[in-house]
DOVORO-603859 format. One record per residue (C-alpha): residue number from 1; y, x, z. Coordinates in Angstrom, 2 decimals. Layout:
atom k NUM Y Y X X Z Z;
...
end
This chain:
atom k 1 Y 46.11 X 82.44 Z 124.58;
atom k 2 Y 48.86 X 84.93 Z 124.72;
atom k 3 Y 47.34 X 87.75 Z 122.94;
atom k 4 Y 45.87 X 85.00 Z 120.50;
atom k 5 Y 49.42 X 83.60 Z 119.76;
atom k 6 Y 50.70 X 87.39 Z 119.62;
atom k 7 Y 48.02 X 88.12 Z 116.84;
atom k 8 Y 48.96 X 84.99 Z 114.56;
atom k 9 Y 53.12 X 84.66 Z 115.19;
atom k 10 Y 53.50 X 82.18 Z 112.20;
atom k 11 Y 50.97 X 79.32 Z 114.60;
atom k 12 Y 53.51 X 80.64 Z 117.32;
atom k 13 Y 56.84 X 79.78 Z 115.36;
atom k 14 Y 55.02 X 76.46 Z 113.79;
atom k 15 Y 54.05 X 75.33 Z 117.52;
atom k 16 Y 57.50 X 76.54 Z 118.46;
atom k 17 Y 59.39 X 74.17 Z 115.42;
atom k 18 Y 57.12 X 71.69 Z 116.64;
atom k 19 Y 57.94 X 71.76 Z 119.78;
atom k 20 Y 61.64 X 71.60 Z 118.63;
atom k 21 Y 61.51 X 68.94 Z 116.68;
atom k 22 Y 60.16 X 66.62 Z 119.54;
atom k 23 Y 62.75 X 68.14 Z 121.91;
atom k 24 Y 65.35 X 67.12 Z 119.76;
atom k 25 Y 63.92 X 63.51 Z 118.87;
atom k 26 Y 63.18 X 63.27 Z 122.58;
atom k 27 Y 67.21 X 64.00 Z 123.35;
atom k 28 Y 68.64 X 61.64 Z 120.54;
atom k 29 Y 65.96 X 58.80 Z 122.00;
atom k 30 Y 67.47 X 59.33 Z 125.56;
atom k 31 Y 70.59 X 56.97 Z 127.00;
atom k 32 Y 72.63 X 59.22 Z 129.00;
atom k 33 Y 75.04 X 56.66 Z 129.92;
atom k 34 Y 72.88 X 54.20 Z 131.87;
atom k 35 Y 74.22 X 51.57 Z 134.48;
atom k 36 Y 72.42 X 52.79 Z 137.33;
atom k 37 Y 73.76 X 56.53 Z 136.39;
atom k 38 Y 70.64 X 58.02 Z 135.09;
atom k 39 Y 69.02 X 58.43 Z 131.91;
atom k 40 Y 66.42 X 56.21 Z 130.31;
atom k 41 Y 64.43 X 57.29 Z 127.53;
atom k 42 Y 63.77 X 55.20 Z 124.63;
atom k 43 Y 66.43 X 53.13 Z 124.97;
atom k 44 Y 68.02 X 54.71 Z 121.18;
atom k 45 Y 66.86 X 53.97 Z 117.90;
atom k 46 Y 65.95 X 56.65 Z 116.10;
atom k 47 Y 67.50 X 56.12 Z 112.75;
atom k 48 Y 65.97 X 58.44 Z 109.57;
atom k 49 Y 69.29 X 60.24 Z 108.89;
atom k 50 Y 68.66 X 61.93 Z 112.23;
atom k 51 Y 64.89 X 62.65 Z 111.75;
atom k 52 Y 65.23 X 64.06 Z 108.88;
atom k 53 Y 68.30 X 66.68 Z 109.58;
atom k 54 Y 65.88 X 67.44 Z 112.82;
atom k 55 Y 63.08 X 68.00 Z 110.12;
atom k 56 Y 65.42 X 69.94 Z 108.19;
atom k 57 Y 66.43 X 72.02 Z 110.65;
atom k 58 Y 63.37 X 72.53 Z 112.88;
atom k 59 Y 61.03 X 73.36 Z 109.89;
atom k 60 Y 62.74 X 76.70 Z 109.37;
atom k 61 Y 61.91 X 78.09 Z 112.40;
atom k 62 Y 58.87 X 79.14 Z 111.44;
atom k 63 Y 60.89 X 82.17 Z 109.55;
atom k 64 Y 62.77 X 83.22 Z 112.24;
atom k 65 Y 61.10 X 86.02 Z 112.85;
atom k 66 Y 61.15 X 88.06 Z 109.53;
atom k 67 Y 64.79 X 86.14 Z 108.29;
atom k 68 Y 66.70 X 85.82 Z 111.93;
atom k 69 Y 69.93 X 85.33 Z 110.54;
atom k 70 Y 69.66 X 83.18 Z 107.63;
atom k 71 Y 67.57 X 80.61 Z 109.64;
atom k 72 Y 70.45 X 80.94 Z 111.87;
atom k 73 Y 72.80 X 80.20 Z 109.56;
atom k 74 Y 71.25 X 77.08 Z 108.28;
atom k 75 Y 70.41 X 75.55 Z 111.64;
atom k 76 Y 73.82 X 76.06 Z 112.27;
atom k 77 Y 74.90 X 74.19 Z 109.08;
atom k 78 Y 72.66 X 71.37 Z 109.48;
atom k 79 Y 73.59 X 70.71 Z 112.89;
atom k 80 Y 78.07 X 70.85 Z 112.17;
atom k 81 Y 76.80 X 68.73 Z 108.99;
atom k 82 Y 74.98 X 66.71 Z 111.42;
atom k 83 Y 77.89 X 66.53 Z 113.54;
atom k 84 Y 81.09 X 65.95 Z 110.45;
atom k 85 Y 79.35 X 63.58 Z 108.44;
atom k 86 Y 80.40 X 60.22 Z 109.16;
atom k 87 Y 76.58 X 58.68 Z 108.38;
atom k 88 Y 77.14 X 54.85 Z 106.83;
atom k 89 Y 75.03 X 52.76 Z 110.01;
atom k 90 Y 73.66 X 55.88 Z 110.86;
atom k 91 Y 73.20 X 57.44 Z 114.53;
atom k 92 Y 75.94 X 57.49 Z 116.89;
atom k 93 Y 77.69 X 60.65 Z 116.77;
atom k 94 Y 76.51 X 61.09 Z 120.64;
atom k 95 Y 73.30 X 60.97 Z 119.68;
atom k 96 Y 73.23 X 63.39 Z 116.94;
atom k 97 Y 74.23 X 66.39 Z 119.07;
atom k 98 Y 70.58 X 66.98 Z 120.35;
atom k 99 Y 70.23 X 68.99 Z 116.83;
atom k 100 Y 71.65 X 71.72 Z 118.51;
atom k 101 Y 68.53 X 72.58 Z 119.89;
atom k 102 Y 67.25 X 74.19 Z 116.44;
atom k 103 Y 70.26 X 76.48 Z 116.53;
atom k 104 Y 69.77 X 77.25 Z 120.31;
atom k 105 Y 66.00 X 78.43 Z 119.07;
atom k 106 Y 67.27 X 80.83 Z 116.15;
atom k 107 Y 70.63 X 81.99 Z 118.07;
atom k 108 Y 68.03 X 83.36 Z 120.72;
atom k 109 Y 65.99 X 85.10 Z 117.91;
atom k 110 Y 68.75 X 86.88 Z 116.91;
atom k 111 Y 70.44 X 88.11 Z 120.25;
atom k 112 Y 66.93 X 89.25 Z 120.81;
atom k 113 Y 66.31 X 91.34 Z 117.43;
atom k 114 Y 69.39 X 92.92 Z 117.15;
atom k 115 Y 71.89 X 95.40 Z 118.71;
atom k 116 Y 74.02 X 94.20 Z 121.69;
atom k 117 Y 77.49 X 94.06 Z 119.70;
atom k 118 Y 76.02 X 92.79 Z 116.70;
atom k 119 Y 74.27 X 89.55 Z 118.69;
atom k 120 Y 77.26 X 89.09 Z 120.62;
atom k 121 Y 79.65 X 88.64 Z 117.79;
atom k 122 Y 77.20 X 86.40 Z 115.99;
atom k 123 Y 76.69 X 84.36 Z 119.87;
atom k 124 Y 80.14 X 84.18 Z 119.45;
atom k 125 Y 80.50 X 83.18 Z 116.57;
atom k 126 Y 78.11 X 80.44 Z 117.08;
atom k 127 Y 79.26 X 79.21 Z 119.87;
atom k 128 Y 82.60 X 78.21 Z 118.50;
atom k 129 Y 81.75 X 76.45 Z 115.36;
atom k 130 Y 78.54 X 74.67 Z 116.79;
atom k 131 Y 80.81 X 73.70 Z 119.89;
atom k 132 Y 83.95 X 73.42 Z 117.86;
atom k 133 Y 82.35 X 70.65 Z 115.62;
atom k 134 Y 80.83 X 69.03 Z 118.77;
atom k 135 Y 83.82 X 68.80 Z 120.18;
atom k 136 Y 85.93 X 67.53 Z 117.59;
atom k 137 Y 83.03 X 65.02 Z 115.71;
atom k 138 Y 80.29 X 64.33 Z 118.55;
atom k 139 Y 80.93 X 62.68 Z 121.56;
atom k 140 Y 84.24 X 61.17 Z 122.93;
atom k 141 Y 86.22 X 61.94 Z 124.85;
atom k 142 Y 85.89 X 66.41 Z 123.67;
atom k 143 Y 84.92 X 67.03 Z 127.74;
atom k 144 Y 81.96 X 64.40 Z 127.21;
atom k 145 Y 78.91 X 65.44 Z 128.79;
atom k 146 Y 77.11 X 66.35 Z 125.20;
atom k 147 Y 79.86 X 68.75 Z 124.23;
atom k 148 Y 79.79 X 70.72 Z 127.53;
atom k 149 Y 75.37 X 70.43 Z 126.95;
atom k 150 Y 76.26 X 71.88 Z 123.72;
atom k 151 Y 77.98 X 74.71 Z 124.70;
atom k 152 Y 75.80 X 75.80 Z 128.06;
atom k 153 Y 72.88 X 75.79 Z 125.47;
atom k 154 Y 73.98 X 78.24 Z 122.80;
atom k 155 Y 75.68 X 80.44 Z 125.38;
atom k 156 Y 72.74 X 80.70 Z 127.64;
atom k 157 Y 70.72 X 81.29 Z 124.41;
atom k 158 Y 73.29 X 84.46 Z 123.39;
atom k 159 Y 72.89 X 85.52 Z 127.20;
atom k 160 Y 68.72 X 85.21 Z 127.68;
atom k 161 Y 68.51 X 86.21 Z 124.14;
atom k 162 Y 70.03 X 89.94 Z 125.11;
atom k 163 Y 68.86 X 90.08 Z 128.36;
atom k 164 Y 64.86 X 90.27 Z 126.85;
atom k 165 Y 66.13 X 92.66 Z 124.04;
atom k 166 Y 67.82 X 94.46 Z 127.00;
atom k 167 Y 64.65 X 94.51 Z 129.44;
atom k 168 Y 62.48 X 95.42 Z 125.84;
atom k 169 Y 64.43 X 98.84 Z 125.16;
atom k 170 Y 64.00 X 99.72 Z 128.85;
atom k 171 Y 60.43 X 99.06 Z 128.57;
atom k 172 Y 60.13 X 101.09 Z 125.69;
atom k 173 Y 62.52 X 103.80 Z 126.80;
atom k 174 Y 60.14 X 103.99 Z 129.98;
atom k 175 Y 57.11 X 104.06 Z 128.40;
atom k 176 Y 58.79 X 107.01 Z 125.70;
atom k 177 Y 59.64 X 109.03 Z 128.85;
atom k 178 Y 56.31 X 108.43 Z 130.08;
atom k 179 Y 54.35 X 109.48 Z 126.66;
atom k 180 Y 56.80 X 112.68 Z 126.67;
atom k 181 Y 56.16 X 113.85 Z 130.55;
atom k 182 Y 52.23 X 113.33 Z 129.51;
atom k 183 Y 52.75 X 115.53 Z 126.75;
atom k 184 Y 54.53 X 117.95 Z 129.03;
atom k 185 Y 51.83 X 117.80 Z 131.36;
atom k 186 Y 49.28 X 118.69 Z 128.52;
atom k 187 Y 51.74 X 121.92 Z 126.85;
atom k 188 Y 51.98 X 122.89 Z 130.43;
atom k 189 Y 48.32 X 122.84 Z 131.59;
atom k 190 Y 47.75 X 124.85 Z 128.49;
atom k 191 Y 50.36 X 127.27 Z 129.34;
atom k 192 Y 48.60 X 127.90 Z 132.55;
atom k 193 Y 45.16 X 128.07 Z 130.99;
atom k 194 Y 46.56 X 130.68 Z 128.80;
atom k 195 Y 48.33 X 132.61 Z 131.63;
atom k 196 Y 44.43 X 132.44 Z 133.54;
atom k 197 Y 43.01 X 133.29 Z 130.28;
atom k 198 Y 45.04 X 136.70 Z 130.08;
atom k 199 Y 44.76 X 136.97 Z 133.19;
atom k 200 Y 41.06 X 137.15 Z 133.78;
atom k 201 Y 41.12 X 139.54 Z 130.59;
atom k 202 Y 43.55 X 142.15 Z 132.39;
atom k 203 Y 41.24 X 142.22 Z 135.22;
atom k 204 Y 37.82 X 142.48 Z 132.77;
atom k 205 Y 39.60 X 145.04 Z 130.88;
atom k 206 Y 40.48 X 146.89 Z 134.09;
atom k 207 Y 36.99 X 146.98 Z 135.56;
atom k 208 Y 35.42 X 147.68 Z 132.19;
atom k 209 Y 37.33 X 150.78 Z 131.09;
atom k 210 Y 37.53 X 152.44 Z 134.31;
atom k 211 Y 33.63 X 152.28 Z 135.13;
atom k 212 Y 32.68 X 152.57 Z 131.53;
atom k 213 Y 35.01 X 156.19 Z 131.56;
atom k 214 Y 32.86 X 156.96 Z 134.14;
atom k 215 Y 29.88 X 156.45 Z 132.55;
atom k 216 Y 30.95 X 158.27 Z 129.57;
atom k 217 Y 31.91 X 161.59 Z 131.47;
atom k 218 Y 28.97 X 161.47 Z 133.73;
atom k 219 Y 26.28 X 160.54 Z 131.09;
atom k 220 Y 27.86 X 163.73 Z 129.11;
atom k 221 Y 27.72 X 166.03 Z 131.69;
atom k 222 Y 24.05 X 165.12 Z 132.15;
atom k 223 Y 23.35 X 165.22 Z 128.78;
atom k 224 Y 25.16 X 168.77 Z 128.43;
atom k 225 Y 22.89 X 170.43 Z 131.64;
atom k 226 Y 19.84 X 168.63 Z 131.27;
atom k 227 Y 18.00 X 171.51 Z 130.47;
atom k 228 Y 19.72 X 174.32 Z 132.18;
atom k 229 Y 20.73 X 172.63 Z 135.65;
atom k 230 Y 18.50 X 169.78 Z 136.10;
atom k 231 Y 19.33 X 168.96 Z 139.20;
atom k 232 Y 23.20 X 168.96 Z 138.35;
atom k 233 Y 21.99 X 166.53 Z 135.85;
atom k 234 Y 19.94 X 164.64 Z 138.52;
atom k 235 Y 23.57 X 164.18 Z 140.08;
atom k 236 Y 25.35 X 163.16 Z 137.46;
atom k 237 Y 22.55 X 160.54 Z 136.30;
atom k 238 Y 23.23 X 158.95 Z 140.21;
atom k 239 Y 26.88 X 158.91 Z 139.34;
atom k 240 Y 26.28 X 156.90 Z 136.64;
atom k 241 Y 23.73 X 154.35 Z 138.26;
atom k 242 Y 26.73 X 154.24 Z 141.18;
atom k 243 Y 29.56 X 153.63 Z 138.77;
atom k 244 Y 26.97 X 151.04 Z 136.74;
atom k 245 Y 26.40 X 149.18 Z 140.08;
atom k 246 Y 29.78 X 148.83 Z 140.84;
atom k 247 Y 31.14 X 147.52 Z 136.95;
atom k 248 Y 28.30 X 144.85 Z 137.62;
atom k 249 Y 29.81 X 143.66 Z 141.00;
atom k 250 Y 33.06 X 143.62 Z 140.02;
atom k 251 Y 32.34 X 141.76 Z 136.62;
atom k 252 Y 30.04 X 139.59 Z 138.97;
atom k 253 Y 33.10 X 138.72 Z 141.51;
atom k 254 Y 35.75 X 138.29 Z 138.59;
atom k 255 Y 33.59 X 136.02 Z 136.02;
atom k 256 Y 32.41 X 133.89 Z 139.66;
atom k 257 Y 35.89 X 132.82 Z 139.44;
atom k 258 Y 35.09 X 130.54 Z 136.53;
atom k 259 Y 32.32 X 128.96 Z 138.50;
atom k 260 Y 31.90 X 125.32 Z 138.23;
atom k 261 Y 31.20 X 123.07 Z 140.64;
atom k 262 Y 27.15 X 123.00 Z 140.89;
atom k 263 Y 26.92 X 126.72 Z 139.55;
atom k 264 Y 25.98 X 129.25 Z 141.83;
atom k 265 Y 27.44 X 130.17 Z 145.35;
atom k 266 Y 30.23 X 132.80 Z 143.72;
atom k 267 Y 30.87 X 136.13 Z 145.56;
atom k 268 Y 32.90 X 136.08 Z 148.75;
atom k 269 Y 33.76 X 138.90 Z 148.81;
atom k 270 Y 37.59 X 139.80 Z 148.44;
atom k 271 Y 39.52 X 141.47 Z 145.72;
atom k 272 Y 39.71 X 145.11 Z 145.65;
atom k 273 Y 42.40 X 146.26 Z 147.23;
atom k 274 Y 45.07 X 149.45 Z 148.28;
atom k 275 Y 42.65 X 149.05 Z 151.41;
atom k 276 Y 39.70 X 150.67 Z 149.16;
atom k 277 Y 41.88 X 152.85 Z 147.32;
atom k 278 Y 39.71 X 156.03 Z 148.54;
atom k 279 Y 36.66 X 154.93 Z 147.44;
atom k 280 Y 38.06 X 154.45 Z 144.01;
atom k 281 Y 39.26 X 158.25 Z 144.15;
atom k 282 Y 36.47 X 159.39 Z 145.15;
atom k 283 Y 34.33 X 158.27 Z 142.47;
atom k 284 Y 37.07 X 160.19 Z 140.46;
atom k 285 Y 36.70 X 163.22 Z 142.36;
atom k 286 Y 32.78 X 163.10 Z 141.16;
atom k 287 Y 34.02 X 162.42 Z 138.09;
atom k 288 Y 35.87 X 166.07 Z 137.67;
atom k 289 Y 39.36 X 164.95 Z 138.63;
atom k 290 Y 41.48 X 166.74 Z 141.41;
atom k 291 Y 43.52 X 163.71 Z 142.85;
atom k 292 Y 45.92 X 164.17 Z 145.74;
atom k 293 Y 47.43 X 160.79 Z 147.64;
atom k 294 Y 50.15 X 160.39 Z 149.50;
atom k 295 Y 50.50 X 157.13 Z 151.00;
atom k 296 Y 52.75 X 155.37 Z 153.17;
atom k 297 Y 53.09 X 154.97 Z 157.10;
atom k 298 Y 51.33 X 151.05 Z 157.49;
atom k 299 Y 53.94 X 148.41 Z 157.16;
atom k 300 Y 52.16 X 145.50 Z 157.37;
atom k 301 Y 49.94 X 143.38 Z 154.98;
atom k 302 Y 50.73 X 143.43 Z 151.41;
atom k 303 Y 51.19 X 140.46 Z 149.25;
atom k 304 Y 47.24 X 139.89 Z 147.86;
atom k 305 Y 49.22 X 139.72 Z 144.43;
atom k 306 Y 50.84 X 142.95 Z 144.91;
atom k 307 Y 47.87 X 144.05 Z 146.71;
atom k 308 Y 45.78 X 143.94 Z 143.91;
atom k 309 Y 48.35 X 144.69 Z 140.78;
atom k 310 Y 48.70 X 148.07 Z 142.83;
atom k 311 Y 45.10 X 148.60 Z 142.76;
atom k 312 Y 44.64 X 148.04 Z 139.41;
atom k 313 Y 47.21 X 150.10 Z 138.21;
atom k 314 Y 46.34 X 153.12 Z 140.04;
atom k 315 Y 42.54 X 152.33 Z 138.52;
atom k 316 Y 44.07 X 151.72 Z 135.12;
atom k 317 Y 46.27 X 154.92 Z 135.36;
atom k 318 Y 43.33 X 157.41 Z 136.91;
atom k 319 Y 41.06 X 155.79 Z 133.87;
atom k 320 Y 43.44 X 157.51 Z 131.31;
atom k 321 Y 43.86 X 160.40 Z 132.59;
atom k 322 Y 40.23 X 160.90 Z 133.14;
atom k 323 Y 39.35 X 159.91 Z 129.22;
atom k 324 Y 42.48 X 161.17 Z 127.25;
atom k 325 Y 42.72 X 164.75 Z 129.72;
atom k 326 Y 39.54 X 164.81 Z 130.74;
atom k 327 Y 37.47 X 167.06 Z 133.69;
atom k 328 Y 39.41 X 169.55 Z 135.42;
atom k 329 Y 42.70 X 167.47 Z 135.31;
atom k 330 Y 44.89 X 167.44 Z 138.13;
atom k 331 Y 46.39 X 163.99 Z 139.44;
atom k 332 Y 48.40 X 162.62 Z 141.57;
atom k 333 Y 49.12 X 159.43 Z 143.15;
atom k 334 Y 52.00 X 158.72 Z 145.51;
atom k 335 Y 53.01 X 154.87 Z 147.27;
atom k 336 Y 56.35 X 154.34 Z 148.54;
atom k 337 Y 58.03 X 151.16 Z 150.29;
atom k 338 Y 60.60 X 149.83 Z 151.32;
atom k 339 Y 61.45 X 146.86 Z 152.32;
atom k 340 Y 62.57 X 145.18 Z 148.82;
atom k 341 Y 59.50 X 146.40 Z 147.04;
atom k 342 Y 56.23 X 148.67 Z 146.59;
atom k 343 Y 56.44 X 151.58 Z 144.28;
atom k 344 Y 53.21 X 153.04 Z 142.49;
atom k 345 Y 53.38 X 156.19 Z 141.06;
atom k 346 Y 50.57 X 158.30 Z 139.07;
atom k 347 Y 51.36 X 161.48 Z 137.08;
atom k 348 Y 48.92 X 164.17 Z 136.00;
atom k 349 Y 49.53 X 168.10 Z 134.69;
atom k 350 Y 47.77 X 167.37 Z 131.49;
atom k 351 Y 45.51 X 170.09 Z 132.07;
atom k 352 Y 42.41 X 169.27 Z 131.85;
atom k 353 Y 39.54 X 169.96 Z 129.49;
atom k 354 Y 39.51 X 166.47 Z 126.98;
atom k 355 Y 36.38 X 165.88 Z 125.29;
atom k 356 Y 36.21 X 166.50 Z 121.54;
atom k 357 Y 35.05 X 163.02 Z 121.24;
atom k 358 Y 37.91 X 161.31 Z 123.24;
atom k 359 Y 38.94 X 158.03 Z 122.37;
atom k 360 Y 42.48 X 157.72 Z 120.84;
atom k 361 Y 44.18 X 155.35 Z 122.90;
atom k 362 Y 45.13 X 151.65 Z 122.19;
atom k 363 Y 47.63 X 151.11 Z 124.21;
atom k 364 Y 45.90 X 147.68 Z 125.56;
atom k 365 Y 45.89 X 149.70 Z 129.31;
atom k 366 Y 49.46 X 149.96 Z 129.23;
atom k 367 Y 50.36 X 146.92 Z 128.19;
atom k 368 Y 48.05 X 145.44 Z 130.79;
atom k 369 Y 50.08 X 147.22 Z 133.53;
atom k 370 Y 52.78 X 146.24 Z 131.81;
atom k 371 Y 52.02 X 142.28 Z 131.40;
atom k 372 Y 50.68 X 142.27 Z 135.45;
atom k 373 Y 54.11 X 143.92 Z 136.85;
atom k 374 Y 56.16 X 141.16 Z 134.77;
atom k 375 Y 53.81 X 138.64 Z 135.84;
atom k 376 Y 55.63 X 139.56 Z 139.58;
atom k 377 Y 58.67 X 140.35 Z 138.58;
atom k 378 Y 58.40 X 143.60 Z 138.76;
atom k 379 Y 58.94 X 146.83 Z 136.49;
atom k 380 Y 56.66 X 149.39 Z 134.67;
atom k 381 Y 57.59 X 152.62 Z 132.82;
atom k 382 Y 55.43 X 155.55 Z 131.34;
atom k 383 Y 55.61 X 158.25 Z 128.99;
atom k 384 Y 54.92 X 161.64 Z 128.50;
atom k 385 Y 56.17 X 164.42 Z 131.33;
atom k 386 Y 58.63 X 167.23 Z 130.13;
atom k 387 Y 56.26 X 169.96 Z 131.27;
atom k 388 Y 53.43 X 168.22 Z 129.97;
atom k 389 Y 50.99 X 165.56 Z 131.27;
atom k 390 Y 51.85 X 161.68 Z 131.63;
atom k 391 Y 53.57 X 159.25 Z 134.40;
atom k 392 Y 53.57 X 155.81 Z 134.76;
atom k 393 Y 55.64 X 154.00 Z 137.41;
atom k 394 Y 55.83 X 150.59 Z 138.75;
atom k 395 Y 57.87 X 148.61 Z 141.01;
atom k 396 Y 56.31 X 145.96 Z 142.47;
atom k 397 Y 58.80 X 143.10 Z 144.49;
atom k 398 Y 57.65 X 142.35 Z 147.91;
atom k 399 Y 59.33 X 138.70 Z 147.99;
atom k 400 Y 56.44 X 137.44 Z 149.30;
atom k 401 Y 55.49 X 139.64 Z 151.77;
atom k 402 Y 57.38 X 138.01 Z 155.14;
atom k 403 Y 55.73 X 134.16 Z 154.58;
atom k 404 Y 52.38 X 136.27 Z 154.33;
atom k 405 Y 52.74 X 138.40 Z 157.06;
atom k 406 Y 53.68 X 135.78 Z 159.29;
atom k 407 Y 50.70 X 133.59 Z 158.81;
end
């Protein structure tokens, strides 16, 4: 019935001005002043002077919702002319005070449709001249019991009348807060699923380029002794099944990430790590490459974050100097830490015989190494050597590293 009566407001104000209108007929029937101290009902007559200011009055509260204040103001004008006229054998001036009940109805619709000092002036307002003329042309003596009815009514009606518009704003205001931390929710989750997006892309990139590098060299050196050393060619060919194999399980491992739920057991295997950092130079070594490590003393577990960005970057770095210098090239990679941070650094002599057919670079493996130091906080610088050759350095942070260690 609510939702029905919320649909159709204009049966909701008719019922309403109907409801009213037998209020006040009810009130002006009732004898308040009663021997036995209570009141009777029906005792009054009901003269037609009073029914039909009641009719007059109730029947415009069916616009009181899209004209609040003028069917204020003429419920308020019908009841003081109600109350001043001096009605030739009409109804007691006692009596007619129960037509303040039409101006109780639209002095509520207006402390509840507009601003708090605006309904408060107009409550106000109200108050005093409804009261005023209650007081000075209803009931006798001004204290009677109908005056002081008068004036509870239309102030309670000011008060309730704010108190909804009050509790409707905070409702609103709530549910605005709510509809804005939602949409918060959604920018953020797609934040995240962009960060995991590039994310997943530094590592495909990573794996990609350094065994496809591989590839390249080996498949040319085959290609370039096939007939002359065939078994040097036999070697290199193996190289290249190796260096396949491994692009496959590492693409395998980083796309099981994306798994589903009902797809697949994914690999369990962990990230590569600092741990495997000599098998990674080694298939560089078969590559062509003379690379020299220096490592640190052990210091505990690394972060898995920094664990892996440190791998990656000495893969990233080794993979450009193997297809912009090429075979022969001499590298070097050198890990220092303290107890602040891990430092990765890879430099070559940039002497090394480059294929004719090298790629010019596109600066995406840079800015990879780049993107997953900031992504820790950390730092990342390359560029050309003085003396020839290239460098690239990062600083990785090691915030992390005591909470990990310690589990």
């Amino acid at each position: 019935m609510r939702g029905w009566l919320r649909a159709h407001p204009y049966v909701a104000d008719a019922l309403l001005a109907c409801g009213t209108f037998v209020v006040v007929l009810v009130g002006a029937a009732a004898q308040p002043h009663s021997v036995d101290g209570r009141p009777h009902f029906g005792e009054r007559q009901l003269h037609a002077d009073l029914v039909c200011l009641a009719a007059l009055s109730c029947v415009v509260l069916v616009l009181r919702r899209r004209m609040p204040l003028p069917v204020l103001a003429f419920t308020t004008f019908v009841t003081v002319l109600g109350l001043v006229l001096d009605l030739d054998a009409g109804a007691p001036s006692d009596q007619r005070s129960s037509l303040s009940m039409a101006t109780v109805v639209a002095l509520y619709t207006v402390c509840a449709r507009t601003d708090r000092s605006f309904s408060w002036r107009v409550g106000a307002t109200t108050v005093f001249v409804v009261t005023g003329a209650a007081m000075l042309y209803g009931a006798q003596p001004w204290y009677a019991q109908e005056n002081l009815g008068t004036l509870a009514w239309c102030a309670l009606a000011a008060a309730v009348g704010d108190a909804v518009r009050s509790r409707r704003d905070f409702v609103e205001a709530i549910q605005e807060r709510a509809e804005r931390a939602e949409r918060t929710r959604e920018e953020e989750a797609r934040r995240r699923v962009a960060e995991e997006r590039m994310r997943i892309a530094r590592e495909l990139h990573d794996v990609v380029a350094h065994h496809i590098a591989l590839v390249n060299v080996q498949a040319g050196v085959a290609s370039h002794v096939l007939d002359r050393r065939p078994d040097q060619a036999k070697e290199a060919l193996a190289h290249v099944r190796e260096a396949s194999r491994h692009a496959l399980d590492e693409l395998q491992a980083t796309v099981g990430l994306l798994r589903q739920s009902g797809d697949p057991a994914a690999p369990t295997e962990p990230a590569p790590g600092l741990g495997v950092l000599d098998d990674l130079v080694e298939g560089f070594v078969r590559a062509g490459l003379t690379v020299e490590l220096d490592l640190p003393e052990a210091g505990g577990p690394l972060p898995s974050a920094v664990d892996l960005t440190a791998y990656r970057v000495v893969q990233e770095a080794l993979t450009n100097v193997q297809k912009h210098v090429g075979t022969g090239a001499h590298a070097w990679v050198r890990l220092a830490r303290d107890r602040a941070a891990l430092d990765v650094t890879v430099f070559d002599d940039g002497g090394g015989q480059a294929p004719s057919s090298a790629p010019t670079g596109s600066g995406l493996g840079l800015r990879g190494m780049r993107e997953r130091a900031a992504a820790l906080h950390g730092s990342c610088e390359a560029g050309p050597l003085e003396d020839g050759g290239f460098r690239v350095h990062v600083r990785l942070p090691l915030q992390a590293a005591p909470e990990e260690g310690s589990g």
